[in-house]
C-alpha positions as CSV (number, residue, x, y, z in Angstrom):
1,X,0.0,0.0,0.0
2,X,1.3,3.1,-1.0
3,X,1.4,6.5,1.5
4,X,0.7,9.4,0.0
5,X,1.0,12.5,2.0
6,X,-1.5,15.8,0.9
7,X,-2.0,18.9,1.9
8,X,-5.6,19.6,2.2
9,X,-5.8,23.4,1.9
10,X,-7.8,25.2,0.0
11,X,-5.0,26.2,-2.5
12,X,-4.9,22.3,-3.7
13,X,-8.2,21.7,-4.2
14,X,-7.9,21.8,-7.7
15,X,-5.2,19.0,-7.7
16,X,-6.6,16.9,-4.5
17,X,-10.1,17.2,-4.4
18,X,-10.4,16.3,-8.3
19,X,-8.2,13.5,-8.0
20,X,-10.3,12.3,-5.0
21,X,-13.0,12.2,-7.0
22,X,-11.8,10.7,-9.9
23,X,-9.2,8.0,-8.7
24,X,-10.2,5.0,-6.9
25,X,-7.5,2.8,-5.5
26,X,-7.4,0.5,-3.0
27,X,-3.7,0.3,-3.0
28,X,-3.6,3.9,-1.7
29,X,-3.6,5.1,1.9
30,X,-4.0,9.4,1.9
31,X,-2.6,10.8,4.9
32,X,-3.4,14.6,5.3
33,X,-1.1,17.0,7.3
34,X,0.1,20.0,7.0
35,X,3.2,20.7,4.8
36,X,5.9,20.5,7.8
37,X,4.5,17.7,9.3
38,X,4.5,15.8,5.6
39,X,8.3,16.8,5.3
40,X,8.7,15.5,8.6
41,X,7.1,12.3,7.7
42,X,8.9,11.8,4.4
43,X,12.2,12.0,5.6
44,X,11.1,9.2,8.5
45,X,9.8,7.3,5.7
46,X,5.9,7.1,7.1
47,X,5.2,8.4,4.0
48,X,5.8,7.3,0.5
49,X,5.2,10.1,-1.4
50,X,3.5,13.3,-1.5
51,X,3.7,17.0,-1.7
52,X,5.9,18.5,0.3
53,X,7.9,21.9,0.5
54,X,10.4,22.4,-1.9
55,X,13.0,22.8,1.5
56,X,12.4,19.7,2.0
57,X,13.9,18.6,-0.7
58,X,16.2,20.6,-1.2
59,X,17.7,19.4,2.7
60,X,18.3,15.9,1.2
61,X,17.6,15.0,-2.1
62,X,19.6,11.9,-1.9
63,X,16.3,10.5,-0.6
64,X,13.7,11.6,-3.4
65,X,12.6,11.1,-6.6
66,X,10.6,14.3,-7.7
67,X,7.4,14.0,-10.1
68,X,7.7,15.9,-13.0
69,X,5.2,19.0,-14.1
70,X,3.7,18.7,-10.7
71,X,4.2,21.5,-8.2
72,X,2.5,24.2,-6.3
73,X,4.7,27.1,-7.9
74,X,3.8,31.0,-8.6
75,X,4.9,33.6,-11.1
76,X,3.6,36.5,-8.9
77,X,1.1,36.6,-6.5
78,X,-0.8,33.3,-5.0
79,X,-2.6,35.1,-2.3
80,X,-1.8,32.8,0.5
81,X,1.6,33.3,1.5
82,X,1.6,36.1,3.7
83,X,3.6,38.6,5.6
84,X,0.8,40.2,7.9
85,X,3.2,43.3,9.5
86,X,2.6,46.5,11.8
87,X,5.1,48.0,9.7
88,X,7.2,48.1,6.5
89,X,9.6,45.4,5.9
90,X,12.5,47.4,6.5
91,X,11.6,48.3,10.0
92,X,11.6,45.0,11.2
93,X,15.4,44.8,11.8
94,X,15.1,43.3,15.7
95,X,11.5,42.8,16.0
96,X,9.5,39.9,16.8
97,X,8.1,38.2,13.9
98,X,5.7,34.7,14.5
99,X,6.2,32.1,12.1
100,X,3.5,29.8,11.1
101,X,4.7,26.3,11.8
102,X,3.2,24.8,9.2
103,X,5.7,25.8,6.0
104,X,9.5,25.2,6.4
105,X,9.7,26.4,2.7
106,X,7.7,29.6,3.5
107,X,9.6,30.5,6.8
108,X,12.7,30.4,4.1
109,X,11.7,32.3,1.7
110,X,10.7,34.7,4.4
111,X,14.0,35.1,5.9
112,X,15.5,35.4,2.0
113,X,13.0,38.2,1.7
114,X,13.9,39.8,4.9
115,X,17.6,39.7,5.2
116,X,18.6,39.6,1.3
117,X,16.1,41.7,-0.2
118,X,15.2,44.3,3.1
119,X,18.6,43.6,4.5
120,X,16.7,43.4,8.1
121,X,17.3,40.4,10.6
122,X,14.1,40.4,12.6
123,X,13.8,37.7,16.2
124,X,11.5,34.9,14.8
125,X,9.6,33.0,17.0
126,X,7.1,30.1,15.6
127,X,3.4,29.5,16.8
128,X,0.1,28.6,16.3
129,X,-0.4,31.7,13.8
130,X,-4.3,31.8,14.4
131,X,-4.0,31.3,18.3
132,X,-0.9,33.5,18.8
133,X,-1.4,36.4,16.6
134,X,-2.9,38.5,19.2
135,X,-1.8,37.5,22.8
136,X,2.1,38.1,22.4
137,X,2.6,42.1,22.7
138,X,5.9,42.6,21.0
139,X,4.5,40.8,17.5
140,X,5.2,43.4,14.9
141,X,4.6,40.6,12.3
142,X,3.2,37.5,11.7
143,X,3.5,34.7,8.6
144,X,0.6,32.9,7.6
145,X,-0.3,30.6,5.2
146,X,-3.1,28.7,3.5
147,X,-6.3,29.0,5.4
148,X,-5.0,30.8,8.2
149,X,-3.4,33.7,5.4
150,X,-6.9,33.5,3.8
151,X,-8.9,33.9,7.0
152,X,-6.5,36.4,8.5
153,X,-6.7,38.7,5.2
154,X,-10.2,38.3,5.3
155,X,-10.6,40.2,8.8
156,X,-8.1,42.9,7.2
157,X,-5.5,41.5,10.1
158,X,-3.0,44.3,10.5
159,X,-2.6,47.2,7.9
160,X,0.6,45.7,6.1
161,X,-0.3,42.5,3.9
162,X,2.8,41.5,2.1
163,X,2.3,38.2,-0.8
164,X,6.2,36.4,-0.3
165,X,5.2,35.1,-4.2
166,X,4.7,38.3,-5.1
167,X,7.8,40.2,-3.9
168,X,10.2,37.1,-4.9
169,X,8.5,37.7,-8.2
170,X,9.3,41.1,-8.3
171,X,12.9,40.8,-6.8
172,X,14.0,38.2,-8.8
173,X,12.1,37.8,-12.4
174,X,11.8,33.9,-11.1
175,X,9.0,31.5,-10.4
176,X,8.9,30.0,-6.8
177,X,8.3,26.2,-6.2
178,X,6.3,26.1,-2.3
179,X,5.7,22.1,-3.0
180,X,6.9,19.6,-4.9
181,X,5.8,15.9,-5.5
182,X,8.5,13.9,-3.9
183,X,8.8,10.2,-3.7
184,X,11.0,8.3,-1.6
185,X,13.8,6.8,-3.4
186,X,13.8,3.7,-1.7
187,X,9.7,3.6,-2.7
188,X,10.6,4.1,-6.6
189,X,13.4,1.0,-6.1
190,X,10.9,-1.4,-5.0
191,X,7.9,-0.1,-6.8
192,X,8.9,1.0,-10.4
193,X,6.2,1.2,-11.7
């Protein structure tokens, strides 16, 4: 039986939820989690395959196969990658910033935003973004992704709202990969097919 790790956010619905419905295979065990957790499972090999952030990979790919044409990638904007911030980027040299613990390839391409691009170092801490976001004083910032970026922009949480797609984008005329289809190496030895 194959693993297969998935993100179940709202920004893969258009992958998962068709391929739910259209795919039937008892051979298959879907695991949801968020994409830190999946990494984490990947590397421990309780997972097969799946998407999981581009870091991940990235940190060993000794150990994975990557599917082809099959990412969650963004030439601009993808409007759920958020910096949420009190105030502009370049102020946040020494501030507190929370970290979403859900995204190791978010929390890096925030700190290559911050200190590359704003040449700040802000003091990151990581948390529950939803739970946190308003009980620790010092917060001048927070990153959010998937739902909890959707639902926090929704209630206009905090006056800056800053898309990390969009400002890598800009900054760099490149594409950024968030998530990639990786597959255990050892999987695609003893399952070629």
């Amino acid at each position: 039986m194959a693993r297969i790790g998935m993100v179940n956010y709202i920004n893969t619905a258009p992958i998962y939820e068709v391929w739910k419905e259209k795919v039937k295979h008892a051979d298959w065990e879907i695991i949801e989690a968020a994409p830190s957790a999946l990494n984490k499972m990947l590397a421990a090999g309780e997972i097969d395959l799946g998407f999981v952030s581009s870091c991940e990979y990235a940190f060993r790919p000794e150990k994975y196969k990557i599917l082809g044409d099959l990412s969650i990638s963004a030439t601009g904007p993808v409007g759920s990658v958020f910096l949420f911030s009190r105030v502009a980027p370049e102020n946040l040299d020494g501030k507190l910033v929370l970290l979403t613990g859900q995204s190791d390839t978010s929390v890096c391409l925030l700190k290559i935003i911050m200190e590359e691009f704003f040449k700040v170092r802000p003091r990151y801490i990581v948390g529950d973004v939803l739970r946190n976001k308003d009980s620790l004083q010092d917060i001048q910032a927070v990153l959010a992704i998937g739902d909890d970026a959707l639902r926090l922009q929704a209630e206009n949480y905090l006056p800056l709202q800053l898309d990390l797609a969009e400002i890598w984008h800009e900054k760099t005329d490149l594409p950024f990969v968030f998530a990639i289809c990786a597959v255990q190496e050892e999987f695609v030895t003893q399952h070629p097919d």
